[in-house]
Structures are given as structure tokens and as C-alpha cells.
MMTF fields as JSON, N, C-alpha, C and O atoms, coordinates in Angstrom:
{
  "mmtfVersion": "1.0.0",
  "mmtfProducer": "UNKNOWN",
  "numBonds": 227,
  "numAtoms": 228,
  "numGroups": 57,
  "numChains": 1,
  "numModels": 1,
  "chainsPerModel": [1],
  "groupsPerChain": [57],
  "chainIdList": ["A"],
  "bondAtomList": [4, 2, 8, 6, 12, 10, 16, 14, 20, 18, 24, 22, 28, 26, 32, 30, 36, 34, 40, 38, 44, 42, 48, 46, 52, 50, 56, 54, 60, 58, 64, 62, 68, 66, 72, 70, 76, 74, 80, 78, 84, 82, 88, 86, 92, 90, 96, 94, 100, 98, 104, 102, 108, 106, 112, 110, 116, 114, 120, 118, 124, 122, 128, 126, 132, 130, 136, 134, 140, 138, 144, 142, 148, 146, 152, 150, 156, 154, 160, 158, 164, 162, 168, 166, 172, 170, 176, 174, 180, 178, 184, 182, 188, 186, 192, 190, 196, 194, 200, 198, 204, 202, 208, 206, 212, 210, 216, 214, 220, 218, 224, 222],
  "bondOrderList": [1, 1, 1, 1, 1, 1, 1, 1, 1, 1, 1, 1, 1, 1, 1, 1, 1, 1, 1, 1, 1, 1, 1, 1, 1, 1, 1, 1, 1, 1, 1, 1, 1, 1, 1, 1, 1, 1, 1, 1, 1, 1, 1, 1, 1, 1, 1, 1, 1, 1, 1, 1, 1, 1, 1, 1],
  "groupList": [{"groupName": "UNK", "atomNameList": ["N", "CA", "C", "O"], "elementList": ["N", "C", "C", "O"], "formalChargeList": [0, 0, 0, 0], "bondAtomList": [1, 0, 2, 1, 3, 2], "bondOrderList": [1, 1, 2], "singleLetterCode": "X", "chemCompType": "L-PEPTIDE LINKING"}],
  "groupTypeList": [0, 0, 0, 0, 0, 0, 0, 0, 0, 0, 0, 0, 0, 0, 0, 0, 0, 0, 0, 0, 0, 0, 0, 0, 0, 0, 0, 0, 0, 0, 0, 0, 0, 0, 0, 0, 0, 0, 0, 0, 0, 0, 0, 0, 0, 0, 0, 0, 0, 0, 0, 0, 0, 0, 0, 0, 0],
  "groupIdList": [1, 2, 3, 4, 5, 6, 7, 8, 9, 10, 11, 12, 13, 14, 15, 16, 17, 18, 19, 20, 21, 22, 23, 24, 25, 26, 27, 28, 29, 30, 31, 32, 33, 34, 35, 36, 37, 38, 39, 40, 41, 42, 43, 44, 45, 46, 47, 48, 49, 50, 51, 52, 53, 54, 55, 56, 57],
  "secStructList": [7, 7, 6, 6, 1, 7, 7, 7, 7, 7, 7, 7, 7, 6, 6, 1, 7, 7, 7, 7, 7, 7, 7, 4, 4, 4, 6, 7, 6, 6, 1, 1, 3, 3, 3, 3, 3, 3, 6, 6, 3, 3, 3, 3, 3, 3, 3, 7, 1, 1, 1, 7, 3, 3, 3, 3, 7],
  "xCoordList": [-31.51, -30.417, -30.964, -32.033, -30.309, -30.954, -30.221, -29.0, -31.409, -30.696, -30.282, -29.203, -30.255, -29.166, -28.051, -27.157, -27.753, -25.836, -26.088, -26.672, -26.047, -25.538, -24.129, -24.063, -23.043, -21.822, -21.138, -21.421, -20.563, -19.275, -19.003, -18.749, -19.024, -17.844, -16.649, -16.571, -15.675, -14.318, -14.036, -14.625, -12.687, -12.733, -11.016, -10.277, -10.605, -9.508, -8.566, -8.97, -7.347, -6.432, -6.989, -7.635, -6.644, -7.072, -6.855, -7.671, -5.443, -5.634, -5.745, -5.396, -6.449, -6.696, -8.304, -9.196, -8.074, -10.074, -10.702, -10.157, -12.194, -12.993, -13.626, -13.913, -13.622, -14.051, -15.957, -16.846, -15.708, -17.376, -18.14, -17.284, -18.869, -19.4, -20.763, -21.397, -21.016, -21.858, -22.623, -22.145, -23.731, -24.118, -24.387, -25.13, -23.654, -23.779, -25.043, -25.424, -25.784, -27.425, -28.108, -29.138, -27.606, -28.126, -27.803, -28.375, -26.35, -25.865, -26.541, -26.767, -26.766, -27.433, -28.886, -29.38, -29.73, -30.776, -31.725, -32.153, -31.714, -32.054, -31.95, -32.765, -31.136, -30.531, -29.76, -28.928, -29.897, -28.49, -26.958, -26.122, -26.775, -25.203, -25.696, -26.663, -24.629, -24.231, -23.05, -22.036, -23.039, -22.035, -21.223, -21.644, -20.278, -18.891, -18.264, -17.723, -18.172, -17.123, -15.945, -16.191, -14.919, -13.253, -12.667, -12.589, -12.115, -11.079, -12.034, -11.298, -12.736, -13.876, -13.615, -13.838, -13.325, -13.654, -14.98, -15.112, -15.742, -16.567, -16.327, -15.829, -16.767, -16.492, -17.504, -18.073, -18.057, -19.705, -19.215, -18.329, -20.142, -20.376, -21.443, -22.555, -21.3, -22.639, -22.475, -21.336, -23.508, -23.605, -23.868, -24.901, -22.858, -23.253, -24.501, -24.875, -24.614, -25.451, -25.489, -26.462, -23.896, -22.931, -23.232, -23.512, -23.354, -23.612, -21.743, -21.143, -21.123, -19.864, -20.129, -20.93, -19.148, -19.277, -17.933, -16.813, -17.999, -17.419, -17.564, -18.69, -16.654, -16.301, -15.155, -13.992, -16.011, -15.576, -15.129, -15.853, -14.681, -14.422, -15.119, -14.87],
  "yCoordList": [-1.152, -0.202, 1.193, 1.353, 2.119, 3.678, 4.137, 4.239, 4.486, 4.626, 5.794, 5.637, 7.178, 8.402, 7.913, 8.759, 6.929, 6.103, 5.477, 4.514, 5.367, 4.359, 4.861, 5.683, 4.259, 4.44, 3.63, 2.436, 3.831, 2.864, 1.95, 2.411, 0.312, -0.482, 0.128, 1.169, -0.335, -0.252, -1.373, -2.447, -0.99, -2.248, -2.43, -1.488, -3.944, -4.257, -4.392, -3.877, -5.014, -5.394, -6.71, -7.482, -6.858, -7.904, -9.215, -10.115, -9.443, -10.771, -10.632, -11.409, -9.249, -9.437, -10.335, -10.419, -10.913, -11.414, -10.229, -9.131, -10.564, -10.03, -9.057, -9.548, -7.874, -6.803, -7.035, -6.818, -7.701, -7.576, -5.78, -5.124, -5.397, -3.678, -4.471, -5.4, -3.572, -3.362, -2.057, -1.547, -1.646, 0.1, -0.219, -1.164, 0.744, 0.249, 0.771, 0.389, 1.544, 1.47, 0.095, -0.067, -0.865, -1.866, -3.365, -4.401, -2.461, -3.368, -2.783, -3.527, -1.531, -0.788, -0.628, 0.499, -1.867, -2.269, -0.566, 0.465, -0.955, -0.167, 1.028, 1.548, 1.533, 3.082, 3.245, 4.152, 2.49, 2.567, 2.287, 3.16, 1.089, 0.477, -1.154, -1.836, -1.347, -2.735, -3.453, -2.768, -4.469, -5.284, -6.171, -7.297, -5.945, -6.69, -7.829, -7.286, -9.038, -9.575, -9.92, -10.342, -9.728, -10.911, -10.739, -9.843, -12.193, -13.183, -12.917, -12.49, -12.995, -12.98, -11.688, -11.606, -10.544, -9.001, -8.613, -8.685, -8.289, -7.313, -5.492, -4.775, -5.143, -3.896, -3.482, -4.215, -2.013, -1.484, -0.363, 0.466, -0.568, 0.895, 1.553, 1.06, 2.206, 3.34, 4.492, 4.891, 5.17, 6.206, 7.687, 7.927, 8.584, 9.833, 10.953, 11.206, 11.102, 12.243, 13.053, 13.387, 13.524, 13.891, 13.067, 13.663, 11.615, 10.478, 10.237, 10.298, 10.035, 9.718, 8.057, 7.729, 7.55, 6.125, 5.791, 5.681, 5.67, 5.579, 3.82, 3.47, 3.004, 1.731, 1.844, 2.239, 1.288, 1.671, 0.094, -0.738, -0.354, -1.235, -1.373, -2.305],
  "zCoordList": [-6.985, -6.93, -7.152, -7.741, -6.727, -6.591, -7.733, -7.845, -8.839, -9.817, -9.639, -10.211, -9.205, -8.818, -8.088, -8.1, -7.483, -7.57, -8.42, -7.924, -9.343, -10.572, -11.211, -12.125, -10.606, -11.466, -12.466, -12.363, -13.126, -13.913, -12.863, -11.751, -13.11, -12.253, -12.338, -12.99, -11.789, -11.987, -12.564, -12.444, -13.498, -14.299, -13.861, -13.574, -13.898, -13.698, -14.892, -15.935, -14.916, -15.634, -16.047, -15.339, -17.312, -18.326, -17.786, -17.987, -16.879, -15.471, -14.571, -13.682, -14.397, -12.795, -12.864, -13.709, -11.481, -11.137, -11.442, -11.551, -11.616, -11.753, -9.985, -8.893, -10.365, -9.108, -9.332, -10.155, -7.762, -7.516, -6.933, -6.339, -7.0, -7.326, -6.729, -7.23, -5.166, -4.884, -4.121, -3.108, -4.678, -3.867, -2.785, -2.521, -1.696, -0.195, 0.201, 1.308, -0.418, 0.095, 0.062, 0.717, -0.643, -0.997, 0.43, 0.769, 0.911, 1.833, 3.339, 4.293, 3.329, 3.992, 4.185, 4.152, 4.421, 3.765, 4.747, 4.228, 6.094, 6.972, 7.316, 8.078, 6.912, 6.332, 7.569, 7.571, 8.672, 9.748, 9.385, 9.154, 9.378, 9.383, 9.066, 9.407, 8.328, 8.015, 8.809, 8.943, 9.24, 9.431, 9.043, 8.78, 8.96, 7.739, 8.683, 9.646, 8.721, 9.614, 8.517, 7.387, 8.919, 8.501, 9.633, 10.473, 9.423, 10.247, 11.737, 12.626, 11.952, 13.473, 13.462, 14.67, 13.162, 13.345, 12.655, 11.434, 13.307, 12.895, 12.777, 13.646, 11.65, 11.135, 10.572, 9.763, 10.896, 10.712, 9.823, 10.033, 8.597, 7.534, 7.439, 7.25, 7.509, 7.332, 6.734, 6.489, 6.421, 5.389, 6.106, 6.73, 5.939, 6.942, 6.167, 5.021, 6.637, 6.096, 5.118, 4.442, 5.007, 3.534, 2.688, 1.647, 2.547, 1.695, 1.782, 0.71, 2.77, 2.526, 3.704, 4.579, 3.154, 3.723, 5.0, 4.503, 6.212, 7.056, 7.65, 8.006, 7.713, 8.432, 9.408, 9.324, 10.483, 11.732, 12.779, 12.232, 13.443, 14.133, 15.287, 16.052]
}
């Protein structure tokens, strides 16, 4: 993990499930885009240049 993103998880309500926290550089192995599928959709994130995170269809 890049420790300059290292944030706080977010933390939930005392019954909510537990929130899984992952740094999308990490999902971003390649520094291009990652690919997300649900329900057979695929959906691509990537990291702009700003360091802002855009998922796209």
C-alpha cells in the first residue's frame, strides 16, 4: 500500500457488516485501469492524473 494514501477506514454502524477498504492503486496494479464486472457488466476505474478516480462502463 502507498503509504502517502493511507487513510482512516470508514467505519460503519455497530450492525452494519463490516466495510471492506481497498487503495485503488492497489487494484490498479498497472497504473492504467482496472476492471470491475457485476451481474455480466463490466465497469473500468482508473485514476486521472488529478489522482481523482473515474468508473466508466
Amino acid at each position: 500500500m502507498n503509504a502517502m494514501a493511507q487513510v482512516p477506514a470508514p467505519t460503519a454502524a455497530p450492525d452494519a457488516p463490516p466495510i471492506d477498504t481497498y487503495d485503488a492503486r492497489d487494484l490498479i496494479k498497472d497504473g492504467a485501469q482496472a476492471s470491475i464486472v457485476l451481474d455480466g457488466q463490466v465497469y473500468y476505474l482508473r485514476i486521472t492524473r488529478a489522482g481523482k478516480l473515474i468508473l466508466t462502463k
